[in-house]
VOPAGU-2260 file (C-alpha; in pm, 1 decimal, decimal comma):
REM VOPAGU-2260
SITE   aa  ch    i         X         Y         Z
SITE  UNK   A    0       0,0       0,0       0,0
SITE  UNK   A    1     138,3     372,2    -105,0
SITE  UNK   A    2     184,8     491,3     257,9
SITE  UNK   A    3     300,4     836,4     169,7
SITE  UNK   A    4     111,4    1149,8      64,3
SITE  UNK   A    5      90,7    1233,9    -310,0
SITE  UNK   A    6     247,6    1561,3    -366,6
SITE  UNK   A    7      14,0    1729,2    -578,5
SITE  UNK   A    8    -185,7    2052,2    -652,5
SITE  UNK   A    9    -522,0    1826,5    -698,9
SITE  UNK   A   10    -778,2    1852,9    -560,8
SITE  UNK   A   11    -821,1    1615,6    -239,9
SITE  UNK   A   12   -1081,2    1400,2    -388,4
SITE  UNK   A   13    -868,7    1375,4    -677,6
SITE  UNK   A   14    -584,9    1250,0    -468,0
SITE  UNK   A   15    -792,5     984,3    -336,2
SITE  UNK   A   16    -872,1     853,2    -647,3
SITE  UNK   A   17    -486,4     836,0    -744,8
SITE  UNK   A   18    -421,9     685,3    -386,1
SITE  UNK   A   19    -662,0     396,6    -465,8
SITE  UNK   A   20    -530,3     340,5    -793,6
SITE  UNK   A   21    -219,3     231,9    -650,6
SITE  UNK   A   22    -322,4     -15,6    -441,4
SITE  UNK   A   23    -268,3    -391,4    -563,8
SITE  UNK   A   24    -511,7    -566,4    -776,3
SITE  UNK   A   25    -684,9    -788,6    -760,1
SITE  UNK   A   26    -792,9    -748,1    -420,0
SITE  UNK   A   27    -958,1   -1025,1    -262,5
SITE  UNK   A   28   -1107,2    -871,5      -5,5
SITE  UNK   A   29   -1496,9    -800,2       1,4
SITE  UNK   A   30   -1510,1    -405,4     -50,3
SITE  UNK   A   31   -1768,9    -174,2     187,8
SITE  UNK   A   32   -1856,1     114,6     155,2
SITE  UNK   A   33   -1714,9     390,6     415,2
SITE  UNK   A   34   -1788,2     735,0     294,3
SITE  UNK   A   35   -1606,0     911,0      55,4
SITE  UNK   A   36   -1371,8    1163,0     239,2
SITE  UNK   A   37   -1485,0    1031,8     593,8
SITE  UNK   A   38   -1775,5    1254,3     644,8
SITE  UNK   A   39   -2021,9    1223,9     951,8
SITE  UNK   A   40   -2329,8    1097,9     810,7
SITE  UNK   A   41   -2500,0    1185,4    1065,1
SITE  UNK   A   42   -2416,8    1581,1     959,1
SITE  UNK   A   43   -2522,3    1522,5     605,4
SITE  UNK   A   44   -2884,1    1577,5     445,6
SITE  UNK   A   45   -3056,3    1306,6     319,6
SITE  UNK   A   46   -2930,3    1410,3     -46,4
SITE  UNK   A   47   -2631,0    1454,4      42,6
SITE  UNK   A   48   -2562,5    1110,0     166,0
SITE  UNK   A   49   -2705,5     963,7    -160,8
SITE  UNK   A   50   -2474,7    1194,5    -314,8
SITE  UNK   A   51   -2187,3    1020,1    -199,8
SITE  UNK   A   52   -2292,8     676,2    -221,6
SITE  UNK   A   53   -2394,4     742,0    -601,2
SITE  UNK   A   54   -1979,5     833,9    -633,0
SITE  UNK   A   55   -1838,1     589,5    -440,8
SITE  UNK   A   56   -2046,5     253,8    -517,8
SITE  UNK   A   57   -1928,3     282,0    -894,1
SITE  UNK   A   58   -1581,1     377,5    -765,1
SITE  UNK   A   59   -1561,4      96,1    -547,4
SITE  UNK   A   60   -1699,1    -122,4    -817,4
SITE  UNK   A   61   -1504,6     -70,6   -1072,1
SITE  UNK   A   62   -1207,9     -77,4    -885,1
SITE  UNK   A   63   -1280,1    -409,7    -655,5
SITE  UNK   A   64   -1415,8    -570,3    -972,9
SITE  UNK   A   65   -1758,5    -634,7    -737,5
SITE  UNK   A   66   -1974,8    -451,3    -582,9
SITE  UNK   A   67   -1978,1    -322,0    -224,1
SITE  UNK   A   68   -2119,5    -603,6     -10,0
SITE  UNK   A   69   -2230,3    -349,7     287,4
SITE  UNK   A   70   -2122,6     -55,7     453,9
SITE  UNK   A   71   -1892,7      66,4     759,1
SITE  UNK   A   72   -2041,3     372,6     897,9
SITE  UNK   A   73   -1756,7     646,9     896,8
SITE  UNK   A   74   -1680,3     772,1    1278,9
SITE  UNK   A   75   -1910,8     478,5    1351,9
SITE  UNK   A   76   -2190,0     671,8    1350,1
SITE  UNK   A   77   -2515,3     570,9    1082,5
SITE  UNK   A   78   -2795,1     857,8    1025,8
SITE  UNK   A   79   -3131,4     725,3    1081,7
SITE  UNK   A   80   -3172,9     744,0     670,8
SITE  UNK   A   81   -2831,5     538,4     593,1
SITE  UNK   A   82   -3002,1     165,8     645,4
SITE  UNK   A   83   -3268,2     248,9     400,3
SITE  UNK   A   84   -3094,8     410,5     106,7
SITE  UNK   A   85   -2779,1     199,3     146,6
């Protein structure tokens, strides 16, 4: 795993993206979901959330080569929409 910080004037959710692509493939672990830049879901709207999951489940997707299996609430908190649109 790339442990060290890209030096770059992207933007951070464009560093993400290159940060995953450097990871080994094929991964054989079962990919979840866990945000996309660790935001409290619980201080998102309802839209918002969806938001992300629309980004990330094709992200994590593409690049597991399957489809998130579940999710891992980010600072272990869940809103009281998350079960129902996840």
């Amino acid at each position: 795993m790339h442990n060290q910080p890209l030096e770059t004037s992207e933007p951070p959710s464009t560093k993400i993206e290159a940060q995953l692509a450097t990871l080994a493939r094929p991964n054989p672990a079962t990919p979840y979901s866990h945000g996309y830049s660790h935001e409290n879901p619980k201080d998102m709207t309802l839209q918002q959330q969806k938001d992300v999951l629309d980004k990330t489940f094709p992200m994590l997707t593409e690049f597991a080569g399957k489809p998130p299996r579940g999710s891992v609430a980010p600072w272990w908190e869940t809103s009281k929409e998350e079960c129902s649109i996840i």
